[in-house]
DOTI-403095 format. One record per residue (C-alpha): z, x, y; residue in three letters. Coordinates in steps of 0.02 Angstrom, whole numbers, plus 50000, padded with zeros to 5 digits. Example, Ala and Ser with C-alpha at 12.3 -4.5 7.8 and 13.67 -1.06 7.14 Angstrom:
BEGIN
503905061549775ALA503575068449947SER
***
This chain:
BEGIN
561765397053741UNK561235407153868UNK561975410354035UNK560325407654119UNK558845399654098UNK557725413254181UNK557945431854238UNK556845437454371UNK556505455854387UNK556055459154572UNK556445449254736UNK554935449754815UNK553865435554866UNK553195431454705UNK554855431954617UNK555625421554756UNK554345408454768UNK554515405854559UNK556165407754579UNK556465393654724UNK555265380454620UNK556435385554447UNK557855380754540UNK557355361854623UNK556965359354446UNK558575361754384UNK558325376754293UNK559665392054301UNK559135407554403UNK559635426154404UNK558375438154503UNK558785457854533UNK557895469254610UNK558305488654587UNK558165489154792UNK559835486354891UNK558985473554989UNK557775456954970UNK556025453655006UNK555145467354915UNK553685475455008UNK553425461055153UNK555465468055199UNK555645466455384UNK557245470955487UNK557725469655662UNK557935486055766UNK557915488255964UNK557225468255995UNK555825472055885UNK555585467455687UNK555085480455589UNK553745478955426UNK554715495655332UNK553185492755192UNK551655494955299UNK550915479155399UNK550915461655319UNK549945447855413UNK549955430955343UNK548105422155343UNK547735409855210UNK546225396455183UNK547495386555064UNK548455371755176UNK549335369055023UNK549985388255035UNK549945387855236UNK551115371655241UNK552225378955106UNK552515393755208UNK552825384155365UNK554205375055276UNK555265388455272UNK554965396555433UNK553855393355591UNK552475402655599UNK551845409055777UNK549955410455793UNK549215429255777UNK547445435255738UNK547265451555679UNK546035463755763UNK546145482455719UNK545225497255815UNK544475512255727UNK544845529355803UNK543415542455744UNK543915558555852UNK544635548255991UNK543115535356012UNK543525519455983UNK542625505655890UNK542855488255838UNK543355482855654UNK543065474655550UNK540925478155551UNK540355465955705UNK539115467755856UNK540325476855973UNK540295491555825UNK538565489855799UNK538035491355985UNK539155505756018UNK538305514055870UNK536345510155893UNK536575505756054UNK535715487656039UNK536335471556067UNK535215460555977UNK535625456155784UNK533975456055726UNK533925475955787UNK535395478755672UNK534835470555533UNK533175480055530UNK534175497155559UNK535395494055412UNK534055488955302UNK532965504655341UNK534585515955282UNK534745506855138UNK532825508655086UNK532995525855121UNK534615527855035UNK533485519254866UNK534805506454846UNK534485489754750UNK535935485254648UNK537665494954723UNK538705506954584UNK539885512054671UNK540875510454851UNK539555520554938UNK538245512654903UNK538975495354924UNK539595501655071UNK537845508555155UNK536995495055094UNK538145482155205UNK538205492055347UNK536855507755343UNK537225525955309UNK537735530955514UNK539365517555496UNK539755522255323UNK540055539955363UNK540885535655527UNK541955524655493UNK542205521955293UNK541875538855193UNK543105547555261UNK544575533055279UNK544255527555111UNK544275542655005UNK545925546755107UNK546655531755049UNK546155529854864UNK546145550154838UNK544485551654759UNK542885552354796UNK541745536654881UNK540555539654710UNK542105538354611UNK542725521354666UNK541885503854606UNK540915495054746UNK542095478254721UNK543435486954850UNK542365487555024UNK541905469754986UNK543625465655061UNK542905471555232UNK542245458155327UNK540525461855404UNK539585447955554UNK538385448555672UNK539285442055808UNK540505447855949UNK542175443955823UNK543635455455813UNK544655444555709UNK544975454155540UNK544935438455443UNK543895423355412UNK545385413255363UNK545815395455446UNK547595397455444UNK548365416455511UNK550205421155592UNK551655427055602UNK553395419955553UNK554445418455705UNK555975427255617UNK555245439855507UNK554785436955319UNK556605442155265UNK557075426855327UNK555725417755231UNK556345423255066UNK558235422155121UNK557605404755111UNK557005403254952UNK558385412254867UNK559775401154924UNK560605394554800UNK559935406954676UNK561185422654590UNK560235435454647UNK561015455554614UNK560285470654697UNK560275487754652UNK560065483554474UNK558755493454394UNK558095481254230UNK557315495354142UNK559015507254127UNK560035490754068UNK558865479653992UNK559535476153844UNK560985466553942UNK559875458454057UNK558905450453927UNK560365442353849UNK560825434853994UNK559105421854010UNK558125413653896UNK556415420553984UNK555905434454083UNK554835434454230UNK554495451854264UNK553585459454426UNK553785477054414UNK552535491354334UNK551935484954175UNK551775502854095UNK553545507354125UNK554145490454057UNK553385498353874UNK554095516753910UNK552165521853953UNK552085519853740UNK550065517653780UNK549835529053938UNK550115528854136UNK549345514954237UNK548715524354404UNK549365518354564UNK549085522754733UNK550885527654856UNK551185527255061UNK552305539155156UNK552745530155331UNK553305543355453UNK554095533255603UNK554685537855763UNK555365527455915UNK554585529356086UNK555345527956251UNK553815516156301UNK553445498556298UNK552015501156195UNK551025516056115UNK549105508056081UNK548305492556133UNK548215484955939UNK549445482955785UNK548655492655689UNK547365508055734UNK546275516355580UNK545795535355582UNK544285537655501UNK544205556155534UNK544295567255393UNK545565578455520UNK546555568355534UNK547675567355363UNK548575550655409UNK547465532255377UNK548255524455515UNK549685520255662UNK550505504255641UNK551415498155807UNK552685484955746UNK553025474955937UNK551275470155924UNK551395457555791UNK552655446255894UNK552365451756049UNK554055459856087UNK553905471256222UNK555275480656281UNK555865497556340UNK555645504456178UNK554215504956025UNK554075509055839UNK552485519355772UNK552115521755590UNK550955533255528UNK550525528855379UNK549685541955246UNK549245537655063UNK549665548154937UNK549565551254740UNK550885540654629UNK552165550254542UNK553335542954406UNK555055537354497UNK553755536154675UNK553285520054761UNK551705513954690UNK550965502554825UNK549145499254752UNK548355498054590UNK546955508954560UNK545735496154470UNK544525506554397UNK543785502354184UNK544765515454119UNK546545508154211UNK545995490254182UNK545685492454014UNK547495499854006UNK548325486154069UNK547285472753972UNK547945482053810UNK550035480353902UNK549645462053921UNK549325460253743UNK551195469553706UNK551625459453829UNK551195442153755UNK551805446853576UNK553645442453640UNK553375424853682UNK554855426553816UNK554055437353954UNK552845433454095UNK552025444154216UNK551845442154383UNK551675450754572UNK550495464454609UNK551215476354480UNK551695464954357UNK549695455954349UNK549195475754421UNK547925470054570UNK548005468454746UNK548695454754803UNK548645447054989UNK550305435155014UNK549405419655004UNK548545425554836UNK550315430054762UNK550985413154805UNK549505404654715UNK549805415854561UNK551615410454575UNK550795393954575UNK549905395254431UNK551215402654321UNK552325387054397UNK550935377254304UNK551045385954168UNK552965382854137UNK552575364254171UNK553965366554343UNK553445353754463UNK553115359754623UNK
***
């Protein structure tokens, strides 16, 4: 017999929320994490009165009650809509794409007007069916707003070239004609009251969990210790890279405390410049409203993934996808292993989207929820 039903490799959301459901089914739980702390990428910690998101911003916005009540179980969440500015050479517009952008740009105020401007760049641009993120992009919002506030911003943070990148990823950016600053379209948004550390301290309880533990150095004893694996860390490096490197995309944070009760009038600011070499400034007191005599900035600057770097975002292109498709076949052959997270199922994932694919693989174990 086994000491434990299931190992969990990473104690992030994902794992945590499989791990939490495992548990009130009576099923024993390790999870590690090669990190010396919980909570994987939505990690927040307290400093100066303010908590801190150390991986980049993470706002919670869902159209699932199911996933929004869950949530709300484990920690009350404090209402927060998201609205980010865009900084091109110190002029400020409105994001995401809405009529306060488009009537600082054309200068016109009715939506009709827009529509027939946009349209005219995309005619003359000889767009019908989009190839690639340029062209989905200036046929959503014209050729003028694509290359002042997206060419430049994007091919910062994927690294390549607008041409190079499939049209799917500025479909994330929502687009109205209406005066609406909120990012998302979502029912349910906000913010836990005491940071999402506490949220997964939550679901862990009761669960051996062991930190610092890197899986892939001593996996041969980790996998004796559970009858299955749930694994949510870089497929590619699970097989030794035996079929080639999955590409990912890594963030440096540079961070510095100011003697100020606040640096910029939003959470989060994006510079679309090509100047400027950073994507954006994250100001953490925003998100809860804690104002006090001193505030946190992040720059934030995306960068190429090294092996042994921080890879934050798959880079979904045919070639990569095809990759991974081929891992999830080595994957499968075992019988005892299941992938899950955003580098185990390699896609972006938005919080409520990795709690449904914990969901699902939930289902799939036949764990009640």
């Amino acid at each position: 017999m086994k000491q434990y039903d299931y190992l969990i490799v990473g104690a992030g959301l994902f794992g945590a929320t499989v791990g939490y459901f495992l548990k009130k089914n009576g099923k024993k739980v390790l999870i590690i994490d090669k990190r010396d702390h919980i909570a994987g990428n939505i990690y927040t910690k307290k400093e100066n009165g303010i908590d801190i998101h150390v991986y980049g911003a993470h706002i919670f916005h869902t159209t699932e009650k199911e996933v929004w009540d869950f949530v709300n179980s484990l920690d009350h969440f404090i209402p927060y809509n998201h609205s980010v500015d865009a900084n091109y050479k110190d002029e400020i517009y409105s994001l995401p794409f809405n009529m306060y952008t488009f009537e600082k740009v054309f200068g016109v105020k009715d939506p009709d007007e827009v529509v027939k401007i946009i349209e005219k760049e995309k005619a003359e641009a000889g767009i019908t069916v989009p190839k690639n993120l340029e062209e989905k992009a200036i046929s959503l919002v014209g050729k003028t707003i694509y290359e002042l506030l997206v060419k430049s911003y994007t091919e910062k943070q994927w690294g390549r070239k607008c041409t190079e990148l499939p049209p799917f990823i500025i479909s994330r950016l929502p687009f109205r004609l209406t005066y609406d600053n909120n990012y998302f379209n979502d029912q349910y948004q906000g913010m836990p009251e005491h940071g999402y550390t506490r949220i997964i301290e939550k679901l862990l309880e009761g669960i051996d969990v062991k930190l610092s533990a890197d899986y892939l150095k001593d996996k041969e004893y980790y996998d004796s210790l559970a009858t299955d694996v749930i694994y949510t860390g870089q497929v590619d490096a699970l097989f030794d890279y035996e079929l080639g490197d999955l590409e990912y995309r890594s963030i440096r944070f540079e961070n510095e405390w100011l003697d100020k009760s606040k640096f910029q009038e939003k959470a989060v600011i994006n510079y679309t410049d090509g100047d400027t070499k950073f994507t954006r400034i994250i100001e953490h007191c925003h998100f809860l409203k804690q104002y006090g005599d001193k505030t946190l900035i992040s720059k934030e600057y995306s960068s190429t993934y090294q092996r042994g770097g921080e890879p934050y975002y798959p880079v979904n292109n045919q070639r990569n996808n095809e990759l991974y498709a081929k891992y999830v076949e080595l994957a499968n052959k075992s019988g005892h292993l299941y992938l899950g997270g955003r580098l185990g199922l390699y896609k972006y994932l938005d919080m409520d989207d990795t709690i449904v694919e914990a969901f699902k693989l939930l289902d799939k174990l036949g764990i009640k929820r």
